[in-house]
C-alpha positions in Angstrom: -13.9 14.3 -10.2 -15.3 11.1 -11.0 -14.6 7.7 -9.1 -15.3 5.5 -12.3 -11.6 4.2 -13.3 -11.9 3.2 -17.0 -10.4 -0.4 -17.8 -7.9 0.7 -20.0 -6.3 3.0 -17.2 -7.2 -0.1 -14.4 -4.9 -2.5 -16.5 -2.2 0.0 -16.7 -1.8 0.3 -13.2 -2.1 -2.8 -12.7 0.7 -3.5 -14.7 3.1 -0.8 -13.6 2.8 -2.4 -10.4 3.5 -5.8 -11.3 0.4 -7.0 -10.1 1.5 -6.5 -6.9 0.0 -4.1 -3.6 2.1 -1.0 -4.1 1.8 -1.1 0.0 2.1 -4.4 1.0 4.1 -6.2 -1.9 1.5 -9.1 -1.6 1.4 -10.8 -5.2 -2.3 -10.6 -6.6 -1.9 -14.5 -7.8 -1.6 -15.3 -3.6 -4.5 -13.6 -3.1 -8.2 -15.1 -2.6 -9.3 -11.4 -3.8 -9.3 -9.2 -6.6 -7.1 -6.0 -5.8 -8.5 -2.3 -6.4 -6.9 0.3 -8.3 -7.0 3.0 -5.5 -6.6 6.5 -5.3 -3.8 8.0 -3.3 -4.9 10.9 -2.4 -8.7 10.3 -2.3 -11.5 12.3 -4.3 -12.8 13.4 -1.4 -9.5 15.3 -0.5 -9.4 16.5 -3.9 -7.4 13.6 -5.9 -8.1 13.1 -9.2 -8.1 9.8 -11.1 -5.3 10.1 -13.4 -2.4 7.4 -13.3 -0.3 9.8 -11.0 -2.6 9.6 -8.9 -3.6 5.5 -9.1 -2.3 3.4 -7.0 -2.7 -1.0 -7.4 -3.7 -2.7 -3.6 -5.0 -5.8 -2.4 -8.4 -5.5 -1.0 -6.9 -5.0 3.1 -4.5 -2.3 2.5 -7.2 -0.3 0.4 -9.6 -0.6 3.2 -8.1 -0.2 5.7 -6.7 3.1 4.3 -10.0 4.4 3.5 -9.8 7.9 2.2 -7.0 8.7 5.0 -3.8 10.6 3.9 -1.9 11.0 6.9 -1.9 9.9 10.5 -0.6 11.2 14.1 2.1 9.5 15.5 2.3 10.3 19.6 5.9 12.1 20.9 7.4 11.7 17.7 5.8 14.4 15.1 2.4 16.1 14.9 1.1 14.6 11.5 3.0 12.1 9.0 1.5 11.7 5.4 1.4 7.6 4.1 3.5 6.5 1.6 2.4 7.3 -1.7 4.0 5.3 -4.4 4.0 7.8 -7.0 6.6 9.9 -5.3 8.1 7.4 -2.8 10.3 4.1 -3.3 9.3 1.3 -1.3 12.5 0.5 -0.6 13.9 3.6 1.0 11.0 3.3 3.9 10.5 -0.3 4.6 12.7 -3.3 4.8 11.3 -7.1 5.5 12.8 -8.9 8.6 13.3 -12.6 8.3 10.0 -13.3 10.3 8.0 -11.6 7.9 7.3 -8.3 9.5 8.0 -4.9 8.0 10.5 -2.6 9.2 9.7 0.9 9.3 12.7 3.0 8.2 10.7 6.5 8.4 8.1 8.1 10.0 6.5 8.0 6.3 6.6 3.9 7.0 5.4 4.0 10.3 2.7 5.8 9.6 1.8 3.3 6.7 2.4 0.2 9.1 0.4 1.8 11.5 -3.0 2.2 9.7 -3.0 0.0 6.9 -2.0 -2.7 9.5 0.6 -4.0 7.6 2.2 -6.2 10.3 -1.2 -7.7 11.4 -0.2 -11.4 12.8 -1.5 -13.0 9.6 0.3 -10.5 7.0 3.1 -11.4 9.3 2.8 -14.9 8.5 2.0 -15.2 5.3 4.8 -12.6 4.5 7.2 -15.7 6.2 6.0 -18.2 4.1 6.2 -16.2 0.9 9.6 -15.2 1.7 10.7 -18.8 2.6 9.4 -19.6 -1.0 11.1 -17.1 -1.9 8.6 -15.7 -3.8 8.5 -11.7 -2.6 
């Protein structure tokens, strides 16, 4: 399967995802990067590039998800697959707390927080300040 994501189906995800990471919620205009149209399920594993399979990130969540699908979580259950936003809603596994870190509401968000480092001090911040401006 190839890697090579034609523009046509770049700007498409793009815009089903409102210019915005499908992981993080980070607006692409408050970013100093371009964002990546990512695939969810990696070729390596097998994904395919077709817009089921496409997902819109900025540049941290995409690497630091790699071509990882899933992730052990210690006591609690053996292996937890990331949240994939062509089958799950953000808002059913994640909630924002006033200081700007997310709250996992599943294991599925746990996982997600846990590897793509969504609650690193600075996405902790700048999450604050965005939702001061009220602007995510």
């Amino acid at each position: 399967m190839s890697r090579h994501i034609p523009h046509r189906l770049r700007q498409f995800v793009a815009e089903r995802a409102n210019f915005r990471c499908e992981y993080c919620k980070i607006a692409e205009q408050f970013s100093f990067f371009n964002f990546h149209v990512e695939h969810i399920i990696s070729v390596k594993h097998g994904g395919q590039t077709t817009k089921n399979n496409l997902a819109y990130a900025c540049p941290i969540c995409n690497y630091n998800k790699g071509t990882d699908i899933a992730t052990l979580i210690p006591d609690v259950v053996p292996l937890v697959r990331f949240f994939n936003p062509r089958l799950d809603t953000w808002e059913e596994h994640f909630s924002v707390a006033e200081t700007g870190e997310l709250i996992p509401l599943t294991f599925i968000a746990m996982a997600t927080i846990n590897i793509l480092k969504l609650n690193h001090p600075d996405a902790v911040i700048e999450r604050k300040i965005l939702l001061k401006l009220n602007l995510i």
